[in-house]
N, C-alpha and C positions, 0 to 999 in steps of 0.2 A: 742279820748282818749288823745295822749298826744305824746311829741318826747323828744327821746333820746337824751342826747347831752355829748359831748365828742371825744376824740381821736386826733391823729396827724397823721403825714405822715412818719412817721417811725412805725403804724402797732399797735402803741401802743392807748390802751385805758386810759383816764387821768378818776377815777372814784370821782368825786368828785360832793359835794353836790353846790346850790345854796347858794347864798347871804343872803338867809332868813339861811340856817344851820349852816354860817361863825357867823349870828350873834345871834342865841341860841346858839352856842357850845363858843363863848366866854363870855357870860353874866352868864350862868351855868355850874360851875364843880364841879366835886363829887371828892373825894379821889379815884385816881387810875385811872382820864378822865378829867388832866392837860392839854394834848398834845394833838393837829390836827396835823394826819399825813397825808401825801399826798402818796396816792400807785397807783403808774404805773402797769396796768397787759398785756397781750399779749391781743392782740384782738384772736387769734385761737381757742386757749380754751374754751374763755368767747364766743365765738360767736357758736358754737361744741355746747353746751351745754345750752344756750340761744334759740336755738332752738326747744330743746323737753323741753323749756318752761312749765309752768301751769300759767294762770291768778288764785290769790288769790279768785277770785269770777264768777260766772257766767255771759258771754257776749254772747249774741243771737250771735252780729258779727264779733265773733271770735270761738265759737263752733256752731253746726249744733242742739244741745241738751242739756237740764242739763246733762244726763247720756255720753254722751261723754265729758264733762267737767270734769267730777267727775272722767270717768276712766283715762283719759290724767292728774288729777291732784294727783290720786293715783300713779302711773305709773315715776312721774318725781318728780326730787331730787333739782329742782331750780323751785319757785316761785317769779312770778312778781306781782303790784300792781302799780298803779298810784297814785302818790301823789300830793294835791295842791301843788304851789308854793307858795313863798310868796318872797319879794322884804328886803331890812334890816331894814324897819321898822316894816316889819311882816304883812306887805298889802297884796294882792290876788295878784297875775302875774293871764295873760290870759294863761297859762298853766300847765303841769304838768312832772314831775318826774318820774322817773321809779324807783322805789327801788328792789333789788333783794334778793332774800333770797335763800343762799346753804344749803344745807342737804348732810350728808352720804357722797360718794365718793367725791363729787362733791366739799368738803371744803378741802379736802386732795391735791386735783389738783390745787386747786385756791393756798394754802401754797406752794406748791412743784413744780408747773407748770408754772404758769401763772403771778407772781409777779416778776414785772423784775428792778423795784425797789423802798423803802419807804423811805421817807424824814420827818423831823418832822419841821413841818412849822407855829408850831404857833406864836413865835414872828413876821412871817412874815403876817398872817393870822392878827394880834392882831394891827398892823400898817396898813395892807390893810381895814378894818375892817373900825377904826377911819379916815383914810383920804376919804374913799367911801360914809359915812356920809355926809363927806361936799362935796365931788363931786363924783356920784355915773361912772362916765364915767371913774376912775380910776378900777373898776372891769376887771377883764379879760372877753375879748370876748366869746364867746361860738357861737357855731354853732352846728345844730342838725346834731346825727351821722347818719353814711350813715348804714345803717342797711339792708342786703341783703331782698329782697321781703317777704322768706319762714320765717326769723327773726320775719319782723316789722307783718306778718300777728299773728306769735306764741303768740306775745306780744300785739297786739291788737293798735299797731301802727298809729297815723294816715300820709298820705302822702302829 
C-alpha cells in the first residue's frame, strides 16, 4: 500500500500533505480556502484511535473477509484510504499517502485533544512553492512514520 510519513521527537505528529498538495492548494483558491495552515496534533490520540481504523475499501490483506471489513468499517468513527502521490509538477511519486477521515466523537477529540498547535503558513508555503520549482531539494525532508505494528497492520501499511 503505502507509508506514513510525519512526526518528530517531541511525540508530536506534523499532519501535513505532499509537494503535489503545496502545489494545487496554491494554484487554486476558493473564497474562504486563502490560507494553508500547518497543525501539529499529539501523536496519543491520533494513534488510540488510528487503530480501530476502517480501510475506505476492501483489502484481502488487511481483513480475513468482506463481512469483517464491512463490520470493523460500521463499528469505527476514522476512516483511511491511500492516496497516489504526485511530485509539484503533478507526476506520479512511487508512492502513496494516507488520508484520514473523523466522524462523531472522534472530531470533537481531534478539536479539544489532540491539536497542540496551528500556524498559518501560506506566505511561507507560497515562497517554498516557487523556490522548490527551481530546486526541488529545498523541500523539507520527510521520513516515513514509525507506526506501532497493530497501527500499520489496521491501516494496511506496507514495512
Amino acid at each position: 500500500m503505502g507509508t506514513v510519513v510525519g512526526g518528530d521527537e517531541g511525540g508530536r505528529l506534523a499532519c501535513t500533505r505532499r509537494p503535489a498538495h503545496l502545489s494545487r492548494s496554491l494554484s487554486r483558491t476558493k473564497l474562504g480556502q486563502e490560507h494553508i495552515l500547518a497543525i501539529r496534533i499529539a501523536r496519543t490520540g491520533f494513534e488510540e484511535d488510528l487503530a480501530s481504523t476502517s480501510l475506505s475499501h476492501y483489502d484481502d490483506s488487511v481483513y480475513s473477509s468482506p463481512e469483517q471489513w464491512r463490520a470493523r468499517k460500521q463499528a469505527s468513527l476514522v476512516r483511511v484510504q491511500w492516496d497516489p502521490e504526485r511530485d509539484l509538477h503533478l507526476e506520479p511519486l512511487p508512492w502513496r499517502s494516507l488520508q484520514v477521515g473523523l466522524s462523531g466523537s472522534v472530531v470533537t477529540q481531534y478539536l479539544h485533544d489532540w491539536i497542540v498547535s496551528i500556524d498559518d503558513i501560506t506566505e511561507r508555503a507560497q515562497l517554498l512553492r516557487t523556490a522548490a520549482v527551481a530546486d526541488p531539494s529545498l523541500l523539507p525532508a520527510e521520513c516515513p512514520y514509525p507506526l506501532p505494528d497493530q497501527i500499520a497492520q489496521a491501516v494496511g501499511a506496507s514495512r
